[in-house]
C-alpha positions in Angstrom: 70.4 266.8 120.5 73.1 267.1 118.0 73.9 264.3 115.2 77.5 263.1 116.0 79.3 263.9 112.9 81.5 260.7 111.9 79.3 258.3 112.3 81.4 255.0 111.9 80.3 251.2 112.1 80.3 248.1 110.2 77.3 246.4 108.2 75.8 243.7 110.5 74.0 241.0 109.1 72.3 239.8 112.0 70.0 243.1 113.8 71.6 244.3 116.8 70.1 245.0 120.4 69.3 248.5 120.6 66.3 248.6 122.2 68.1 247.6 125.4 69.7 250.6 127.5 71.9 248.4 129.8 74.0 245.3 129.4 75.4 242.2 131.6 79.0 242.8 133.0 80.3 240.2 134.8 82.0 240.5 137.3 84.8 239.4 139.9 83.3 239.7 143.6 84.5 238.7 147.1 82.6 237.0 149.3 81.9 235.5 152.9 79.6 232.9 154.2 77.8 233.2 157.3 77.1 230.8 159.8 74.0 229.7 158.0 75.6 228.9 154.8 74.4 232.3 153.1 76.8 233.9 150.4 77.1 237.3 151.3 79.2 240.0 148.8 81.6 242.2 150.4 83.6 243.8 147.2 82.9 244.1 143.6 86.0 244.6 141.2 84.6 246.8 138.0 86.2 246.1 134.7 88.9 248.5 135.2 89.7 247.2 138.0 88.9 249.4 141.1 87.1 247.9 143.6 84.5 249.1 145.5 83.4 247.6 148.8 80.1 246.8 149.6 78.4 248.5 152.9 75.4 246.1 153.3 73.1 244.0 151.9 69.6 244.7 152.4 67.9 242.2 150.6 68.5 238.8 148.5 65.9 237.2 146.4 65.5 235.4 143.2 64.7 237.6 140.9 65.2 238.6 136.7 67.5 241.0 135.2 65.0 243.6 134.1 67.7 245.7 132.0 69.9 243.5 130.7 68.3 240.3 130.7 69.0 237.2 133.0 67.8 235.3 135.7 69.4 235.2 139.3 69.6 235.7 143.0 69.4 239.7 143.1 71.1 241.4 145.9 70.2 244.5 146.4 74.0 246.1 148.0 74.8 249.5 149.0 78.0 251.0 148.0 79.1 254.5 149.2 75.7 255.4 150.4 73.5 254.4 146.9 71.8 251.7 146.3 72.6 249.0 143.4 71.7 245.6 142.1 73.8 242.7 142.1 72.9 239.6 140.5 74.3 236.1 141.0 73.6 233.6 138.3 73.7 230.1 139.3 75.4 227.7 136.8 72.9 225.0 135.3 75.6 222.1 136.7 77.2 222.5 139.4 80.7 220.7 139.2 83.7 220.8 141.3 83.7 224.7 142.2 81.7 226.0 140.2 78.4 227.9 141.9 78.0 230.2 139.5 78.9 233.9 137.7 78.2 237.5 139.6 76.9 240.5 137.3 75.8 244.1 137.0 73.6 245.8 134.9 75.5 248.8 133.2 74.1 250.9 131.4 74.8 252.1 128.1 75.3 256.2 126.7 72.1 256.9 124.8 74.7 258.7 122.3 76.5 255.3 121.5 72.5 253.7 121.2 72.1 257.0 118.3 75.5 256.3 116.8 74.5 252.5 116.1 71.0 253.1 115.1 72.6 255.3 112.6 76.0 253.8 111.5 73.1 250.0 111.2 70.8 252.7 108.9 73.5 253.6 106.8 75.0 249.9 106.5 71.4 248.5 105.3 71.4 251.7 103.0 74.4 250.9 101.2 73.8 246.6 100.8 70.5 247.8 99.1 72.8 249.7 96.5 75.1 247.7 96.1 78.3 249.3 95.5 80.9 248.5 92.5 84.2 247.6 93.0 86.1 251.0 92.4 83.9 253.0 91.1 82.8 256.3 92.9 79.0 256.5 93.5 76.5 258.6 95.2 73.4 258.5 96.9 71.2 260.4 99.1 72.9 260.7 103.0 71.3 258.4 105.4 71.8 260.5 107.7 71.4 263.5 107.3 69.1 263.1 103.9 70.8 265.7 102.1 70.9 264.6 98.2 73.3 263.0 96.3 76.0 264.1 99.0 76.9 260.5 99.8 80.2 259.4 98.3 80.4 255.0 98.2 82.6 252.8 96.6 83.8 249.0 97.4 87.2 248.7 97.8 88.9 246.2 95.2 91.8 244.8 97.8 89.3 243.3 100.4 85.3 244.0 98.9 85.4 246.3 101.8 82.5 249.1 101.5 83.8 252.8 102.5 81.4 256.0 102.5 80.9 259.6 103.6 78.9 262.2 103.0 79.8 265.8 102.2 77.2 267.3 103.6 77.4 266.2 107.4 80.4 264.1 107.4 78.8 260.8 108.8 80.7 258.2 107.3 81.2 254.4 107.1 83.8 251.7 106.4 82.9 247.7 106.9 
C-alpha cells in the first residue's frame, strides 16, 4: 500500500489507541417489551441518521465488547439479511429513566490507523528536536526517511509547530 501524501495531525501528549480496529458508537434505538418484561430492539438510528430496522433477534446474552471495549447485554440482530452485534450497556444506577446506553462496534479504515501512526511518529519526532521560534530547520523525514528533506519551524504568534517534507509531502501542523 501506498503512503498517503499529506500526512496531517497534531502532537499528543498522552499515546493514542491504535491498536484497536473498531470503536463504541452509541446509539439511538427503538424498542418494545414483550409480555415477559424483555427489551427487544426493533430500529437502530446510525449517526447520520438513517435508520435501519431490525429483522430479528436471535440471541441476547451478557457478554464483552471484544472490538471496542465494554461490557453489556449483546444482542446478536439481523438487519437486511447480515448479521450484527448490538450491545446494551446498563447504567451503574439506575434512576428515574435511566436503564442504560445502546452501542455498536464500528470499525475504523486501516488507512486512518496508518495516517495516525504516522502523523503520532512525526509529532514525537519533532518535540525530540525541539523547534525554534522562527527559525527554518531541517531534519531527516519521518516518514518517508529521506534526508534533511524535512522543513520545521515554531510559529512565533501561537508556539504552534508546522512541518513538511519536500521529498514525499507528509506534513504537520499542531
Amino acid at each position: 500500500m501506498d503512503e498517503p501524501k499529506g500526512v496531517r495531525g497534531g502532537y499528543r501528549k498522552a499515546p493514542l489507541n491504535i491498536m484497536n480496529t473498531s470503536v463504541k458508537v452509541y446509539v439511538p434505538v427503538d424498542v418494545r417489551f414483550d409480555e415477559t418484561g424483555r427489551m427487544l430492539p426493533r430500529t437502530i438510528t446510525w449517526e447520520d441518521g438513517t435508520k435501519y430496522e431490525i429483522d430479528k433477534v436471535t440471541d441476547i446474552r451478557p457478554a464483552p465488547a471484544q472490538k471496542a471495549g465494554g461490557q453489556g447485554d449483546r444482542y446478536t440482530v439481523w438487519i437486511s439479511g447480515q448479521q450484527s452485534y448490538l450491545f446494551f450497556e446498563r447504567a451503574a444506577t439506575v434512576t428515574g429513566c435511566n436503564l442504560g446506553r445502546w452501542f455498536v462496534e464500528r470499525r475504523i479504515d486501516p488507512v486512518a490507523i496508518e495516517m495516525a501512526k504516522a502523523a503520532m511518529s512525526i509529532g514525537d519526532a519533532l518535540a525530540r528536536a525541539n523547534p525554534k521560534v522562527g527559525v527554518i530547520q531541517t531534519m531527516d523525514c519521518p516518514s518517508c526517511g529521506a534526508k534533511q528533506t524535512f522543513r520545521y519551524t515554531r510559529s512565533a504568534s501561537n508556539g504552534h509547530i508546522h512541518a513538511k517534507c519536500t521529498s514525499c509531502g507528509a506534513g504537520f501542523s499542531q
